[in-house]
N, C-alpha and C positions, 0 to 999 in steps of 0.2 A: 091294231089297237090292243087285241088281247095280250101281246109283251109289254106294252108301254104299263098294263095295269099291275101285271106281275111283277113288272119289275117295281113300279112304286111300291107294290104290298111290302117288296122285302125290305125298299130302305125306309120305312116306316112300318117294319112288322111289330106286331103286340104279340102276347103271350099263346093267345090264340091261334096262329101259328105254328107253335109247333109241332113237326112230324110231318110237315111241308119239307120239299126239297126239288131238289135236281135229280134226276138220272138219264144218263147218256149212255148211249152208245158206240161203237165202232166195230170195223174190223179186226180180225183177229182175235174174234169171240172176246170185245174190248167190252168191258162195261163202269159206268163210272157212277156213284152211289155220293148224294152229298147231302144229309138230314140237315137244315137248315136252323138258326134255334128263333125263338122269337122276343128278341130285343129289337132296340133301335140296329140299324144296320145289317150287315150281309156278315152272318155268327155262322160255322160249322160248327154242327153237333159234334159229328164226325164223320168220316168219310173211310171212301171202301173204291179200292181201284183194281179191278181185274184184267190182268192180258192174258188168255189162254188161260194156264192153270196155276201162274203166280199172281199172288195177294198181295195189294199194301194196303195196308189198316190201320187207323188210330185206335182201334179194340186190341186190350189184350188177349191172350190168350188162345190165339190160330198157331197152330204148327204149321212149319213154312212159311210164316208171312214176314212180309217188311213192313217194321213198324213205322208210320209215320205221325207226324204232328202237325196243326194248323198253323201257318206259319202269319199267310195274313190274308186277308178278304177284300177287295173293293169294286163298288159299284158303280161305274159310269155315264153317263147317256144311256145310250146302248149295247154295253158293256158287261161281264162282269168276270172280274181276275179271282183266283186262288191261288197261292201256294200253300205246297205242304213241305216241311222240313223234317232233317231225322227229330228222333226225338230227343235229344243235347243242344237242335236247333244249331247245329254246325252247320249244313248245308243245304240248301233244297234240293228237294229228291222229285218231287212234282209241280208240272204248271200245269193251271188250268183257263184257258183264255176263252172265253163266251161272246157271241155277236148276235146279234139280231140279223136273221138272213134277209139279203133285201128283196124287195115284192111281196114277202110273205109273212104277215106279220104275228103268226101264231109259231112258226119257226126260230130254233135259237140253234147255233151250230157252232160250230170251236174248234178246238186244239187241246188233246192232250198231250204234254212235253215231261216224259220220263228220264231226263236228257242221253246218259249212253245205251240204257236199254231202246227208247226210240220216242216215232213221234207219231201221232195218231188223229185224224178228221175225225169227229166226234158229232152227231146229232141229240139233241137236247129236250128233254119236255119238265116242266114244273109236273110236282104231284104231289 
């Protein structure tokens, strides 16, 4: 029940809101950051994707990192997609696919898809 309601808060989030998000984990000292905003629907603020000691970021201003950009949002059942693209929005550089684990319904677990750098099982928690 606990994701059924999260996941309603986001596709009806208010202003209040914001500074809610996602972060996830993996291996490979994987870690996935995603500040949520609080409009109608599933907004990244921005987002911060760590494998080891390379950075993608929609912040400016990191030496070394690979800049990215929101490309689009959406929320499903029990679902919810991201992509992030460069930032000219040529390509996708990121996926991020979320599922509600089943039996457990305070659990959200996924896929992140860097596509030639790799691909990574991901655990999930709202905050």
């Amino acid at each position: 029940m606990r994701f059924v309601t999260l996941a309603a808060l986001l596709f009806v989030a208010t202003p209040a809101m914001a500074g809610e998000g996602l972060f996830c984990t993996g291996q490979d000292s994987l870690s996935v950051r995603i500040p949520l905003g609080g409009t109608s629907g599933i907004n990244p603020l921005s987002a911060e994707i760590m494998v080891g000691k390379q950075l993608w970021t929609t912040e400016a201003g990191h030496a070394d990192a690979i800049q990215i950009a929101p490309a689009q949002s959406v929320g499903l059942d029990d679902r919810l997609y991201f992509d992030f693209t460069t930032p000219d929005q040529v390509g996708i550089i990121a996926r991020v696919r979320l599922f509600r684990v089943p039996g457990d319904e305070g659990s959200i677990g996924g896929l992140l898809d860097l596509g030639d750098v790799g691909s990574w099982a991901i655990s999930c928690d709202f905050g």
